[in-house]
N, C-alpha and C positions, 0 to 999 in steps of 0.2 A: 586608444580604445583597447581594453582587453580581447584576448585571444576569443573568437566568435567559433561556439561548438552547434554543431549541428548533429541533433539526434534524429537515427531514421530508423520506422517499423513498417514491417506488412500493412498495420493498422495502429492509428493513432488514435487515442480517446482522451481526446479533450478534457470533456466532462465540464465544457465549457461552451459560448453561444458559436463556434468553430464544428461542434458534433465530432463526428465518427469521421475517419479520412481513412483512405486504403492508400497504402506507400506515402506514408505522411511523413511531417519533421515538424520539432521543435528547434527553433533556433533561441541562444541565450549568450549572453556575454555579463560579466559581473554582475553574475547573483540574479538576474533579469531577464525575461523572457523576451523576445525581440520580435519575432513571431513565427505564425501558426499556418501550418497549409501542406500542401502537396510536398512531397521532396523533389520533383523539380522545378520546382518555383521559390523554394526555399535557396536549394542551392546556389540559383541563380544569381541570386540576390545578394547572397554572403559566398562570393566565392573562393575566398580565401580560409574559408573555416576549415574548421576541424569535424568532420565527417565520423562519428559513430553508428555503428549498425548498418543494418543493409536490409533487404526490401522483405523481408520477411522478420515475425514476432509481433511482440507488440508493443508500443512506449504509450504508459499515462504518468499521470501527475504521481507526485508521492503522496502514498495511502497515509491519513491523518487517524492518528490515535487518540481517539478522542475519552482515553482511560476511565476514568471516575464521574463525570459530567454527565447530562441526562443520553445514554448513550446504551447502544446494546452489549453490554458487557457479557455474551452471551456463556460461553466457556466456565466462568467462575461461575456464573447461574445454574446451570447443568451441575458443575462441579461438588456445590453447595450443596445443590436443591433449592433455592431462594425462588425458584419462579420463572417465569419467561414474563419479555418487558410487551405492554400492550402496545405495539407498533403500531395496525392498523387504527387504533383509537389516536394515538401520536399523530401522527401524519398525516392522517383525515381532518384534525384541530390544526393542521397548521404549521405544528413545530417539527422544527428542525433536531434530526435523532438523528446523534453517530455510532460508529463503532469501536469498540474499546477490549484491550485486554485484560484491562483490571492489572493490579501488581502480581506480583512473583508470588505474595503469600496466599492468594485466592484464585490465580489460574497459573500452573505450572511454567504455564508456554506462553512465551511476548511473541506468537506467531501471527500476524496481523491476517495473512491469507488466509491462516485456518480458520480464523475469527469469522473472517467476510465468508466462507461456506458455512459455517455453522449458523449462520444467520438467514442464508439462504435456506438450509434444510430445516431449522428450528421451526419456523413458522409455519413449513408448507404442512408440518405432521402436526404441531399444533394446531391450527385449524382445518384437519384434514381435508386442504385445495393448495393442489399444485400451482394453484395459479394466487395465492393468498399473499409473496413476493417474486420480483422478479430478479434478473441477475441483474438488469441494472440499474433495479432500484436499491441492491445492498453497494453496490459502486457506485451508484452517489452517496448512500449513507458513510463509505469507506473515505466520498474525498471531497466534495463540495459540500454537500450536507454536512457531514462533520466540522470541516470548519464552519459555515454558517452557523454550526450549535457550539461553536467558542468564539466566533463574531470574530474571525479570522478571514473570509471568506473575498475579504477585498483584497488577499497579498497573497493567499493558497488555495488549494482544492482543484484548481482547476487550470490547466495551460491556458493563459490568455495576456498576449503582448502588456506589459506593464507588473504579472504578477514576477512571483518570486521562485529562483526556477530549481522548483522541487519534481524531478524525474525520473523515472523508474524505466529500465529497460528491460524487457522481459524476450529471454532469448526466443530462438524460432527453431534450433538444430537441435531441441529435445523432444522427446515422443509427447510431451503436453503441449505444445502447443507448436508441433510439426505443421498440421493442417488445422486450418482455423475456418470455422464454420460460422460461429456466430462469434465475433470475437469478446464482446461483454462475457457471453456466456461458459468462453473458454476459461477467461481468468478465472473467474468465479467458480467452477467446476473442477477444473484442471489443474492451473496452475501451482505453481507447489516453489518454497524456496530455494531446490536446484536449478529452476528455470528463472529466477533473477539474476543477470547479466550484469546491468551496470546500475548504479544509482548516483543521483548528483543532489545535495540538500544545498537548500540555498546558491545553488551554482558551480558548485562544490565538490568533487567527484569523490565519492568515500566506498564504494564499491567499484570493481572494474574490473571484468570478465568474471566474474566473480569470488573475487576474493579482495578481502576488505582493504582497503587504503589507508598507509599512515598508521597501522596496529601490528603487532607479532598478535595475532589468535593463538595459536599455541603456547603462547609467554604467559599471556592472559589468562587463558583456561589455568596451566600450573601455580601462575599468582592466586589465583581465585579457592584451590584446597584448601590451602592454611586459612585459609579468614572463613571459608565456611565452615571448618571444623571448631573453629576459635566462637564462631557466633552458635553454633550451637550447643556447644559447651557452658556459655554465658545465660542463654536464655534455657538451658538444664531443660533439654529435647534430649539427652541419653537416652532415651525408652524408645523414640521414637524414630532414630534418627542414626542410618550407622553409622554416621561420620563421627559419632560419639567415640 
């Protein structure tokens, strides 16, 4: 059997039939979630794993981008002017809405956290009521709903023994989420891409402490000038664009 990791947070969000746990862990081995509960009962259990985190932050599933699908692509909407998407009519009928950032060419930013605030604030001013979303109903649109609205929902969205073990570690030693009061409500409000920690896709560890796994970013970034000045060069954005 592969090497068994154990993920621990002040608070874990399932965002599965498991709920909300304080000092939780996900346990996962190839690619697969093993299970879900307290961390020391977790531990217990796999005591030979590999131990991530400590008893404070937060760990959920990994946020599903639910990009172009019927989804709230909220950012490139703003951005546009196109509209705000009818949620509470969405969800009241039944269907399953995710959150989305739309491509590069209609929302600047692939920021998935900014997305899940902007959908938080977007609605409460649109239907001027605070209480019109809540934070964890745009965290489940972020991770179980979302997959549900790509019929994914049996393999992601949510930590539960059998899925597929997509994890997000959200540190605890930054001023966002130091002290954690309501913790749905911290991610949702607070958190921000300096306070993600670790990330595991498919089992997979591709962030850790956070800086990316298996990439030169810096490489990246200076490969990335010449091809963006070359493309828009091609698609003849000189006027618009000073990479010209």
């Amino acid at each position: 059997m592969e090497q068994v990791v154990v993920v621990r947070g002040g608070h874990l969000l399932t965002m599965g039939p498991a709920g909300d746990l304080e000092d939780g862990a996900v346990a996962f081995a190839a690619g697969e979630v093993l299970a879900v509960g307290p961390f020391a009962e977790v531990a217990a259990r796999f005591p030979g794993a590999e131990v991530v985190g400590d008893g404070h932050g937060v760990v959920l599933p990994g946020l599903v981008n639910a990009h172009t699908h019927l989804s709230e692509a909220l950012l490139p909407g703003m951005l546009l002017g196109s509209g705000v998407c009818p949620l509470a009519a969405l969800r009241g009928a039944g269907i399953p809405v995710g959150i989305g950032t739309d491509g590069p060419a209609s929302n600047d930013s692939q920021n998935m956290l900014e997305a899940v605030k902007a959908a938080a604030l977007l609605h409460k001013l649109a239907r001027l009521d605070p209480r019109a979303v809540t934070a964890g109903d745009v965290l489940a649109m972020a991770t179980i709903e979302g997959a549900r609205a790509l019929g994914l929902d049996g393999r992601i969205g949510s930590l539960e023994p059998g899925k597929r073990a997509d994890v997000v570690r959200l540190r605890g030693d930054r001023p966002g989420l130091a002290n954690v009061h309501d913790p749905r409500q911290q991610v949702v409000y607070c958190a921000s891409v300096a306070d993600v920690a670790d990330v595991w896709v498919d089992g997979a560890r591709r962030v850790a402490d956070g800086r990316l796994v298996g990439h030169d970013l810096a490489a990246l970034v200076e490969a990335s000038r010449p091809l963006a000045a070359d493309l828009v060069a091609r698609a003849g954005l000189g006027e618009q664009s000073r990479l010209a």
